[in-house]
C-alpha beads as a LAMMPS data file, in Angstrom:
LAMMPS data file: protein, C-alpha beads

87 atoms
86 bonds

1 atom types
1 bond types

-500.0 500.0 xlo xhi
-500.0 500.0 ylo yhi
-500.0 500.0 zlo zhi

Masses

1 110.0

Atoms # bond

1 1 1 -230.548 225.676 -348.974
2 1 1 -233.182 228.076 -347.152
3 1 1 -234.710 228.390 -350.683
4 1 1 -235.557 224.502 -350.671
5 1 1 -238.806 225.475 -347.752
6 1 1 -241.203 228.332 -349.175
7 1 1 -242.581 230.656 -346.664
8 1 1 -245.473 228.932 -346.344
9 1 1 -244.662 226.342 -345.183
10 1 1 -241.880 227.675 -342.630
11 1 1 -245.051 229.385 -341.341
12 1 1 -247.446 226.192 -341.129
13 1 1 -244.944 224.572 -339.074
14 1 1 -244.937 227.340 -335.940
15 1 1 -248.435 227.575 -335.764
16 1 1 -250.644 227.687 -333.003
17 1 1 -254.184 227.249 -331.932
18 1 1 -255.467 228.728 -328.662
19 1 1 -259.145 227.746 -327.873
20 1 1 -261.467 228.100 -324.909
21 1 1 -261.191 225.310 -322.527
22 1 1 -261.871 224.083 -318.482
23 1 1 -258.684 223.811 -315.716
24 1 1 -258.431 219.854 -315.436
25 1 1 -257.104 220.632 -312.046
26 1 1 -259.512 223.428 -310.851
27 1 1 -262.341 223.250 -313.386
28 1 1 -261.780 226.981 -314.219
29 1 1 -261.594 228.812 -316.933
30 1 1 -258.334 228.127 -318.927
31 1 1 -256.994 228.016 -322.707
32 1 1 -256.284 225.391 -324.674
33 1 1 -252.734 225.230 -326.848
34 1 1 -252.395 223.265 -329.594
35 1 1 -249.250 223.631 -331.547
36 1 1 -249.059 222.080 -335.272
37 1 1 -245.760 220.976 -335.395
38 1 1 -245.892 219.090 -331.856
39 1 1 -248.556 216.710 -334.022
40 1 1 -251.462 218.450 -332.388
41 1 1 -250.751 217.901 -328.844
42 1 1 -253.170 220.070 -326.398
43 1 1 -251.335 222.277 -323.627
44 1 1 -253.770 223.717 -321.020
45 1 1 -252.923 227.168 -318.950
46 1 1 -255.538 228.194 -316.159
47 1 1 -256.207 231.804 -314.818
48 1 1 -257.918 230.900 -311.825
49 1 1 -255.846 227.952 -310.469
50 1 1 -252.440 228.886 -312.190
51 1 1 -251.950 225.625 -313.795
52 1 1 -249.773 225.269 -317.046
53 1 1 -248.083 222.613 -318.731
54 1 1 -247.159 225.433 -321.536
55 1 1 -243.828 225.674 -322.583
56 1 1 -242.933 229.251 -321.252
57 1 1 -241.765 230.401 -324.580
58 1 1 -245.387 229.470 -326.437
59 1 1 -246.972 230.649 -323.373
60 1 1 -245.700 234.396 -323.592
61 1 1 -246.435 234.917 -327.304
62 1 1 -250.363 233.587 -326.514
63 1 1 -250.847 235.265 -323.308
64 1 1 -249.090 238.518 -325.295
65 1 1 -251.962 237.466 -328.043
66 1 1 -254.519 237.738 -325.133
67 1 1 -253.700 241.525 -324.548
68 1 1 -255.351 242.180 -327.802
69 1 1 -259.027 242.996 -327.058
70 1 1 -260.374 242.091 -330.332
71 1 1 -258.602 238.337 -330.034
72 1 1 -259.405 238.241 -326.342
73 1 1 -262.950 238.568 -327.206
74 1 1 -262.895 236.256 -330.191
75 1 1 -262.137 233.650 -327.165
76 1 1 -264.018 234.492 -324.125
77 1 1 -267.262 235.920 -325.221
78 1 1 -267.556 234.383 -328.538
79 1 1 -265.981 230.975 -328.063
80 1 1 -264.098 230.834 -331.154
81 1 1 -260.850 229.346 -331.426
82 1 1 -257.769 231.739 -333.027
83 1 1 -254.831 231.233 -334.745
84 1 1 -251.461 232.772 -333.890
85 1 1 -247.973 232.489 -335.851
86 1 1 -244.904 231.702 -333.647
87 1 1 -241.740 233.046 -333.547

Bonds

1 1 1 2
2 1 2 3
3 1 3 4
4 1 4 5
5 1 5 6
6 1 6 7
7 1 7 8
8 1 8 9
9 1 9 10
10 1 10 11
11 1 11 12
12 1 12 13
13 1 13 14
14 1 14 15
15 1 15 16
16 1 16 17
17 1 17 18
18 1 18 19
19 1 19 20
20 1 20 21
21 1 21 22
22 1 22 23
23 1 23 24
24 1 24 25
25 1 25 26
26 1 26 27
27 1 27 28
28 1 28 29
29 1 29 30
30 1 30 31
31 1 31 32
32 1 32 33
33 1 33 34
34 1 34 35
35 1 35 36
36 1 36 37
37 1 37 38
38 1 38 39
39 1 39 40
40 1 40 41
41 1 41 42
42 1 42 43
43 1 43 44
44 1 44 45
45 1 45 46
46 1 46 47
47 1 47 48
48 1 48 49
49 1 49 50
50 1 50 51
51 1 51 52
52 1 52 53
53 1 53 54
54 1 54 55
55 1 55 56
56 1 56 57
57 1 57 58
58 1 58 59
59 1 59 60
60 1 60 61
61 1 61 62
62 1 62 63
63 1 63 64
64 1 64 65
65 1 65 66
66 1 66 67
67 1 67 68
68 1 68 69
69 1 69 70
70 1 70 71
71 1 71 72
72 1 72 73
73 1 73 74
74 1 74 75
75 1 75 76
76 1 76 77
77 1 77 78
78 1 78 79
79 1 79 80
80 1 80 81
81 1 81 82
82 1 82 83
83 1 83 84
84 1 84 85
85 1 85 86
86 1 86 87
C-alpha cells in the first residue's frame, strides 16, 4: 500500500512556507506560516509581542529552521520567503 504515494508527493503534502510578516496584535515583527496541506492557511508567530496561533509542533521545526543563519537571513534581511519540509 505505501508504494501507491511516491515520495514526492508524501513530501508536497508536509510542506511549509515561512515568510516575513507584521504582529496583527502588536504590529511587530513576526513570521508568517503557511502550511500546504492545511489548503494554504496563514499562521502568524510574533517575537516582540509573543503572539502565535502556530500549532506547537510546526512551530518548533520553523523556529529550529530560524537557528540556521543562512535561512534566518534569507528572511530578515533579504525578505525572501523559505521553504521547509515537515516531519
Amino acid at each position: 500500500m505505501s508504494e501507491h504515494f511516491s515520495n514526492k508527493e508524501v513530501e508536497e503534502k508536509y510542506k511549509a512556507i515561512i515568510s516575513p510578516a507584521r504582529c496583527p496584535n502588536c504590529e511587530g515583527d513576526a513570521i508568517s506560516v503557511t502550511v500546504k496541506a492545511m489548503k494554504g492557511s496563514m499562521m502568524i508567530r510574533c517575537f516582540s509581542c509573543s503572539y502565535s496561533d502556530v500549532i506547537m509542533w510546526i512551530e518548533k521545526q520553523v523556529l529550529d529552521a530560524l537557528k540556521n543563519a543562512k535561512i534566518f537571513n534569507q528572511i530578515w534581511k533579504e525578505g525572501q520567503s523559505i521553504e521547509i519540509t515537515l516531519h
